[in-house]
C-alpha positions as CSV (number, residue, x, y, z in Angstrom):
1,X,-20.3,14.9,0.5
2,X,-23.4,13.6,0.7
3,X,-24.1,9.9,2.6
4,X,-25.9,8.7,-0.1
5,X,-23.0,9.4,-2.5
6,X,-20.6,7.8,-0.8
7,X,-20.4,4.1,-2.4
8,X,-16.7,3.0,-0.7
9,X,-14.1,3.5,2.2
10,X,-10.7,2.3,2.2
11,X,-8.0,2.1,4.6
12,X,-4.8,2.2,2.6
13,X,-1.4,2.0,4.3
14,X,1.8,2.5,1.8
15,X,5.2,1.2,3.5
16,X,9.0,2.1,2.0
17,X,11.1,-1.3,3.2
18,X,14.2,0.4,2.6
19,X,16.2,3.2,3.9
20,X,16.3,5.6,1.3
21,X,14.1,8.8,1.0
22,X,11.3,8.4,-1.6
23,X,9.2,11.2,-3.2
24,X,6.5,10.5,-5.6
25,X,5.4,7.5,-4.9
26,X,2.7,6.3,-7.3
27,X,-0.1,4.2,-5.1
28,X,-2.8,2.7,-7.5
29,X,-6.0,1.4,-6.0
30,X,-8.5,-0.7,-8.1
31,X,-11.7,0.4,-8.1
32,X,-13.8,-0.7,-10.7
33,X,-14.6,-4.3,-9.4
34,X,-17.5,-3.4,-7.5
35,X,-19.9,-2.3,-10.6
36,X,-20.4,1.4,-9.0
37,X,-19.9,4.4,-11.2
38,X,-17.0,6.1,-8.5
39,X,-16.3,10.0,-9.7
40,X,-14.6,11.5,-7.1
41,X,-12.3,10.8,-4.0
42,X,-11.6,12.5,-0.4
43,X,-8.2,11.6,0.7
44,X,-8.5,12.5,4.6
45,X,-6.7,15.2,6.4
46,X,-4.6,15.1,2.9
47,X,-6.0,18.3,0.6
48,X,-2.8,18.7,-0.5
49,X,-2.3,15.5,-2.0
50,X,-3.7,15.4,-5.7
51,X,-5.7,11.7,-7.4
52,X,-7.1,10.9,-10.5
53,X,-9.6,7.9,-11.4
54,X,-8.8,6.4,-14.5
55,X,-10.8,4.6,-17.2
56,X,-8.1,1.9,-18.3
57,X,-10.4,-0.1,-20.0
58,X,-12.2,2.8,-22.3
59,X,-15.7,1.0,-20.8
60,X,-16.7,4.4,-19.4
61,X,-15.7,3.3,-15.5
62,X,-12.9,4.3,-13.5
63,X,-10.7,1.5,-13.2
64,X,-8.0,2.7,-11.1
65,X,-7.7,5.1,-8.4
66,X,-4.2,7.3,-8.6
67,X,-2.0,9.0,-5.8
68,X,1.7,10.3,-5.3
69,X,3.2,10.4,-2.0
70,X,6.4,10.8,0.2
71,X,8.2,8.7,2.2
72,X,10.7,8.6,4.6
73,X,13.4,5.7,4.9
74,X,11.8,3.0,6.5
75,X,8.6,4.8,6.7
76,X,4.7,3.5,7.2
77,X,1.9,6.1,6.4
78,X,-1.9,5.3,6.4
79,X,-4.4,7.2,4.2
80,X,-8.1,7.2,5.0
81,X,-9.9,7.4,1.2
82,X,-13.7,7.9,0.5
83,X,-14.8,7.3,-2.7
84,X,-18.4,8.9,-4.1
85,X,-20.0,8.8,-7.2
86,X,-20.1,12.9,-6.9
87,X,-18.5,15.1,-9.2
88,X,-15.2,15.9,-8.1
89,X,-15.2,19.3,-6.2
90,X,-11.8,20.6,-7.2
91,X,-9.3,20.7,-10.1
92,X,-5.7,20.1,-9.6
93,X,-2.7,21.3,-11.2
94,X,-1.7,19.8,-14.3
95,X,1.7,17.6,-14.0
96,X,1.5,15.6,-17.0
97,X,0.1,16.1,-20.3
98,X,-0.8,13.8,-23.2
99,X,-1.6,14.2,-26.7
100,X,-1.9,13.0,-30.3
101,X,-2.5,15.9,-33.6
102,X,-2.9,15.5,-37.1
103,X,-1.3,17.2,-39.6
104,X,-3.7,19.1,-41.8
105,X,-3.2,21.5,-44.8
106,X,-4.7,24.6,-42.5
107,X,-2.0,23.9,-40.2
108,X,-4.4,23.6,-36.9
109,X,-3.1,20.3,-35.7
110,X,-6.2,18.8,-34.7
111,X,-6.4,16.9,-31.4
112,X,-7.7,13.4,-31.5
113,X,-8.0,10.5,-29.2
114,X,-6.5,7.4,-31.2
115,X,-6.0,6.5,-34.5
116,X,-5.2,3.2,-36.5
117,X,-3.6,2.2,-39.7
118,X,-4.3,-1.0,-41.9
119,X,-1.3,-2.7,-41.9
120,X,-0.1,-2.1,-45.6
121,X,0.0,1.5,-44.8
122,X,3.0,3.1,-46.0
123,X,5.5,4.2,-42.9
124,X,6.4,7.2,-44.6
125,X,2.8,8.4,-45.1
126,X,1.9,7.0,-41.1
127,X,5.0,8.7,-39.9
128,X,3.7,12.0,-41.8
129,X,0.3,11.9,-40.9
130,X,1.0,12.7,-37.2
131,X,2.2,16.0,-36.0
132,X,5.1,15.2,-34.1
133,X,5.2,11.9,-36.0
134,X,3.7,9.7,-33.3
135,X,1.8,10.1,-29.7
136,X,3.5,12.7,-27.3
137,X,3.8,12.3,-23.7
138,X,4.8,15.2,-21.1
139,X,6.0,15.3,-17.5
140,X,7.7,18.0,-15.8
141,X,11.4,17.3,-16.9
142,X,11.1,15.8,-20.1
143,X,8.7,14.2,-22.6
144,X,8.3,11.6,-25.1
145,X,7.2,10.9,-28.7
146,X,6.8,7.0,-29.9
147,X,7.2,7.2,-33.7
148,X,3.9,5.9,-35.8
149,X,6.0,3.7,-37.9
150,X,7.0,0.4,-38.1
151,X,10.0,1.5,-35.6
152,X,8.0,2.7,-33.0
153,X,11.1,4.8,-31.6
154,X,11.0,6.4,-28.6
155,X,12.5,10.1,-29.0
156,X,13.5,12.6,-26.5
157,X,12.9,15.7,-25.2
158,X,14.8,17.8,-22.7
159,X,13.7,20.9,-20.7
160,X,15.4,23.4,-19.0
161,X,13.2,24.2,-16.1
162,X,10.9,21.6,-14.8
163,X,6.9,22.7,-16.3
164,X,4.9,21.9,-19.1
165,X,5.5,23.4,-22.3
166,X,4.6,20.8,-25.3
167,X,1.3,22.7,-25.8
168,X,3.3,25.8,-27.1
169,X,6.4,24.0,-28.7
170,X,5.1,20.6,-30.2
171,X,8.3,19.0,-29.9
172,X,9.2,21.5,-32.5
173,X,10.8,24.7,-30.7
174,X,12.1,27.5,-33.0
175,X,15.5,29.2,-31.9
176,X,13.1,32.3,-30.6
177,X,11.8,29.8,-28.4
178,X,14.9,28.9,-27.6
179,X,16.2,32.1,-26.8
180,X,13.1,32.7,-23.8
181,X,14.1,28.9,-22.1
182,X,12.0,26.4,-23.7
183,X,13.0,23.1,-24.2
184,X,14.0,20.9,-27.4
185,X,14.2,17.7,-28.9
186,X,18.0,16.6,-27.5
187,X,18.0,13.2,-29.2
188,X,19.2,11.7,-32.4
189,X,18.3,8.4,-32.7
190,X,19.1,6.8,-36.3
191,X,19.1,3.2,-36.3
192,X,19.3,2.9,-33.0
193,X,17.0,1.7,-30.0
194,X,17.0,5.5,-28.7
195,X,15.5,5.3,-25.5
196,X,13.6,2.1,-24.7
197,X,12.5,1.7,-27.7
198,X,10.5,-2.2,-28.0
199,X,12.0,-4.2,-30.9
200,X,12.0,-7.4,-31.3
201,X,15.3,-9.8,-31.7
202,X,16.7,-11.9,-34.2
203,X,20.1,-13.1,-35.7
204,X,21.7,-11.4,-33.1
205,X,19.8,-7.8,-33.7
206,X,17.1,-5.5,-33.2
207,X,14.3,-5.7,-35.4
208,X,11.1,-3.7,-36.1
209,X,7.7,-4.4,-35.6
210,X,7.4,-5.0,-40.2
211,X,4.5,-7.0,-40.7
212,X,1.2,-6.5,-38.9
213,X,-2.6,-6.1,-39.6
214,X,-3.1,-3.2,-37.7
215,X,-1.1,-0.1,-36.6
216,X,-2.7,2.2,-33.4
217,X,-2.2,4.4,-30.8
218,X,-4.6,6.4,-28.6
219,X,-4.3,8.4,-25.5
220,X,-5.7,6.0,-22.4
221,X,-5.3,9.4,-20.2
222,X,-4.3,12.7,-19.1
223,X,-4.3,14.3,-16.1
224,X,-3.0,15.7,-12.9
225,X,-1.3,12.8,-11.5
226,X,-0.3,10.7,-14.4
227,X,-0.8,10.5,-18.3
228,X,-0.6,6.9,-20.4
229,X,-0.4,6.3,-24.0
230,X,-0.8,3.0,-26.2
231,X,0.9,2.0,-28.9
232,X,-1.0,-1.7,-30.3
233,X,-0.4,-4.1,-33.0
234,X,-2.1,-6.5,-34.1
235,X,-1.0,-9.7,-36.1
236,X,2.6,-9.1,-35.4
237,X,4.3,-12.0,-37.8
238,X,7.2,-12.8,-35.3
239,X,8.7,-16.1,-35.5
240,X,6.5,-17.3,-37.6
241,X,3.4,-17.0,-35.2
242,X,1.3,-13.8,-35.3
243,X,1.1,-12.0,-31.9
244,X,-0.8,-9.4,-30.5
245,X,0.8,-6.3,-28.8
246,X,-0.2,-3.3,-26.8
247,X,2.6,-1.2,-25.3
248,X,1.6,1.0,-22.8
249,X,3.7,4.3,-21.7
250,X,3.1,6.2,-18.2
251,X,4.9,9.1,-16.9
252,X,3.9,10.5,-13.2
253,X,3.7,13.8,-11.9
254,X,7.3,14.8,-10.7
255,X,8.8,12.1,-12.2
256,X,11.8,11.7,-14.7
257,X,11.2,8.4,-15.5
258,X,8.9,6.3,-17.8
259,X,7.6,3.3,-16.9
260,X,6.6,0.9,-20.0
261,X,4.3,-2.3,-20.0
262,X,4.4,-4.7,-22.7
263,X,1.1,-6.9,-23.3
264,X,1.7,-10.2,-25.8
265,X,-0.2,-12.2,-26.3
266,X,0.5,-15.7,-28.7
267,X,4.1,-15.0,-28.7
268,X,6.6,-18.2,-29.0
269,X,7.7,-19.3,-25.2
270,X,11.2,-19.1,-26.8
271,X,11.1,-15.4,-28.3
272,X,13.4,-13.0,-27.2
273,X,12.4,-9.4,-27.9
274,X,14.9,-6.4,-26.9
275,X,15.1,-2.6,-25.5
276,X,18.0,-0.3,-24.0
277,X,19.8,3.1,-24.5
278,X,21.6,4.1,-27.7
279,X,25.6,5.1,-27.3
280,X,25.8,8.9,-27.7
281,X,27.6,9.6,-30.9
282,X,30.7,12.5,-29.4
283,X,32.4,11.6,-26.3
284,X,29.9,9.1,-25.4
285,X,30.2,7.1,-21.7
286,X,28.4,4.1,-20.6
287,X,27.9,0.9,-19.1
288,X,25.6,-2.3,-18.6
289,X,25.1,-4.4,-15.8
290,X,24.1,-8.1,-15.6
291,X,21.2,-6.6,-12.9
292,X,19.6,-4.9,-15.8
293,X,20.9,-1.4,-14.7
294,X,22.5,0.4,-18.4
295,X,23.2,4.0,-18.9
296,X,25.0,6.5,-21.2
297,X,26.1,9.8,-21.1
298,X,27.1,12.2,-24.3
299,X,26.7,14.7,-26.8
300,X,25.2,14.8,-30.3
301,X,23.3,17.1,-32.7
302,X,19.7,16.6,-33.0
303,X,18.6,18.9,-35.5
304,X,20.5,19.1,-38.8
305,X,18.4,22.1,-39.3
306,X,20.1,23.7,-35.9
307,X,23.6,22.2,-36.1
308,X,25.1,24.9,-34.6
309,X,23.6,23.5,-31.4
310,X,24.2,20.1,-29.7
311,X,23.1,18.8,-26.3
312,X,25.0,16.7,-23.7
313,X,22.4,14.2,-22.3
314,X,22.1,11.1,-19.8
315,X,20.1,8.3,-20.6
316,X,19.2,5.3,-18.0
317,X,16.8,2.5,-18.2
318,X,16.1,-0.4,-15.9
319,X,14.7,-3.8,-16.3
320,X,13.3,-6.2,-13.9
321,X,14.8,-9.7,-13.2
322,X,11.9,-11.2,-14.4
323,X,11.6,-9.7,-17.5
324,X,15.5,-9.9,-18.2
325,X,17.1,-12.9,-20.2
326,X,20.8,-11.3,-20.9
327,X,22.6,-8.1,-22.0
328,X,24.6,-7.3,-24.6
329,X,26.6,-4.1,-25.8
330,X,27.0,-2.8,-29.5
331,X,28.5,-0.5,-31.9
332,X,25.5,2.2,-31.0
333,X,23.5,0.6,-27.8
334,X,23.3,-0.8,-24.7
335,X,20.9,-3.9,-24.9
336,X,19.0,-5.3,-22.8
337,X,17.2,-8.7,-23.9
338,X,13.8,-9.4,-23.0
339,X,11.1,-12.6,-22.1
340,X,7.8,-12.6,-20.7
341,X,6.8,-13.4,-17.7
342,X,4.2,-16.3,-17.5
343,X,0.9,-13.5,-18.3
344,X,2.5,-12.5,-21.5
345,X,3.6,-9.1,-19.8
346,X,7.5,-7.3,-20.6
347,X,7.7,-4.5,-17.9
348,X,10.9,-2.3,-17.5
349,X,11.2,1.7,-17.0
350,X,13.7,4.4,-18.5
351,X,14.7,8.0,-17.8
352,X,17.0,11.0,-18.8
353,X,18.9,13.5,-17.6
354,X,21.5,16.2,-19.5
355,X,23.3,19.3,-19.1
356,X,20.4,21.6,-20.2
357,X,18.4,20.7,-17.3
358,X,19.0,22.2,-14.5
359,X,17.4,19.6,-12.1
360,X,19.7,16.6,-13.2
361,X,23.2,15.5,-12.7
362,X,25.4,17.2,-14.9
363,X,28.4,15.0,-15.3
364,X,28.7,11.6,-16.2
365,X,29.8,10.1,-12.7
366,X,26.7,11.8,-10.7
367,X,24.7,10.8,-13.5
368,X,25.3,7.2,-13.4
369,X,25.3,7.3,-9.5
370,X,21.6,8.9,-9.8
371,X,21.2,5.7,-12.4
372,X,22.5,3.4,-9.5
373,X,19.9,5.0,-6.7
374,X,17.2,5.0,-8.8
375,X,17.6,1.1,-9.5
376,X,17.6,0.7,-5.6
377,X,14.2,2.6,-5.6
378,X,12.8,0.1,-8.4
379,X,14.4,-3.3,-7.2
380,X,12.7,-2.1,-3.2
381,X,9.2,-1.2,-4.5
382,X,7.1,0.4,-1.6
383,X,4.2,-2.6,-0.2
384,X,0.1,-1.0,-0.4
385,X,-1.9,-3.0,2.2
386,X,-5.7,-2.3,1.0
387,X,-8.7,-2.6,3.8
């Protein structure tokens, strides 16, 4: 690296306060205060560890420097970091992936970065306008696709070895595909909050994001170390007062788990808006805890076209104390009710597990003690001293 190049270094020193094992640790460093254009970054003595710069901002300037690392219960480590406005000199291996297509009549499925919607587009045509029907977003065990509709569902996708493979099924694998080990789509959502879906709340039940300006989503960013999409709506009637909203969705390199960030803004102090885990519709387990801990476990048909073929899944999802207001159970979900903190922002995370993946719990006892651990993890975040 040349000494000319190099603009900034940083002393960053990531400790785990409790004793529990953690692997995977996202670390994120800003980086875009200073005004320099930063391309690449040398993690010291660490090759092995892969980072991404992200533009979050879509002004053309990495915002936010990205890492993963390991720790050991109790555990301090220290990471040297030189940042240059070089090219980056290597290319690591892709762990997540993100992506939105079109439908088209030659069936090529064009990628594209974003797209909007006036808000008196029909949901139907929206819905149908996407392949996949909405904004699709990949890590190792699992993806996602948020619906471009007025429901904005979250829907699910298992796998049965950890890898990417979205680029060859689309969320749509065939029962050849089937037959060699891919993945499929294990979830059957109906009226339900699926998986973390946002909705709002009103008379005592989840409602849809129905009267807006504007309808988007776009893909913030893909990479190595993490991939983020955004789902944003603008002039969001609710209560009477129109609010704007960007959601924001970020799965990690060897991660299970989604975390999700909520941005209103003019939103009624009072509102209460609303998430959680649908009940499984055969044999279905679950609970809810006042800590904002809820999970299920069960069996159901998600193809009508395959019905020959169900899948036994586990769902989790987890919500901060300062986000949560109650929770309530349900004839299909596990609720959990929602407020903003004092910036406008709802944060919480979700994840799944199931039977045809061979890296999760596959009962419903180990998988709500993996629920339990994993709330441990995210009630004792890991502190980042940056010098």
């Amino acid at each position: 690296m040349l000494a000319l190049s190099l603009l900034l270094s940083l002393t960053v020193t990531v400790s785990n306060p409790i004793g529990q094992e953690r692997t995977a640790v996202p670390v994120t460093i800003p980086v875009g205060k200073n005004g320099k254009e930063i391309n690449s970054a040398t993690i010291k003595g660490h090759p092995e560890i892969k980072w991404q710069l992200d533009d979050l901002n879509d002004d053309g300037r990495a915002d936010e420097l990205v890492f993963l690392v390991d720790l050991k219960p109790n555990a301090t480590e220290t990471y040297k970091i030189d940042l240059s406005s070089e090219p980056a000199d290597k290319k690591f291996e892709a762990g997540t992936y993100a992506y939105i297509r079109l439908n088209d009549k030659n069936k090529k499925h064009p990628k594209i970065q974003a797209i909007a919607f006036p808000g008196d587009a029909d949901n139907r045509q929206m819905y149908s306008s996407i392949y996949g029907h909405g904004a699709v977003l990949e890590g190792l065990y699992n993806a996602i696709r948020v619906y471009m509709d007025n429901r904005q569902s979250v829907d699910l996708y298992a796998k049965n070895t950890p890898r990417l493979e979205l680029e060859e099924t689309g969320f749509y694998t065939t029962r050849q595909q089937l037959e060699e080990g891919y993945g499929r789509d294990v979830l059957w959502a109906g009226t339900s909050v699926a998986l973390g879906s946002f909705r709002g709340y009103q008379n005592e039940t989840p409602v849809t994001i129905d009267t807006v300006t504007t309808r988007s989503q776009r893909i913030v960013t893909t990479g190595p170390v993490r991939s983020i999409i955004e789902v944003s709506d603008r002039g969001w009637i609710y209560n009477g007062k129109p609010v704007e909203m960007r959601q924001r969705y970020t799965v990690y390199d060897r991660h299970r788990d989604y975390d999700v960030e909520i941005k209103l803004t003019g939103a009624d102090d009072n509102s209460t808006f609303c998430t959680g885990v649908q009940k499984l519709a055969v044999d279905n387990q679950g609970f809810i805890t006042k800590s904002g801990l809820a999970g299920s476990w069960g069996t159901n048909t998600p193809d009508k076209n395959m019905a020959d073929i169900t899948d036994t899944i586990g769902l989790g999802i987890w919500v901060p104390g300062t986000n949560l207001k109650s929770v309530k159970e349900d004839d299909i979900n596990y609720l959990m009710l929602l407020k903003p903190d004092k910036n406008g922002i709802i944060r919480y995370s979700f994840t799944s597990g199931g039977m045809r993946d061979s890296a999760s719990p596959h009962s419903a006892d180990t998988w709500f003690d993996s629920l339990k651990s994993w709330e441990n993890l995210k009630n004792n975040p890991v502190t980042v001293k940056i010098k």
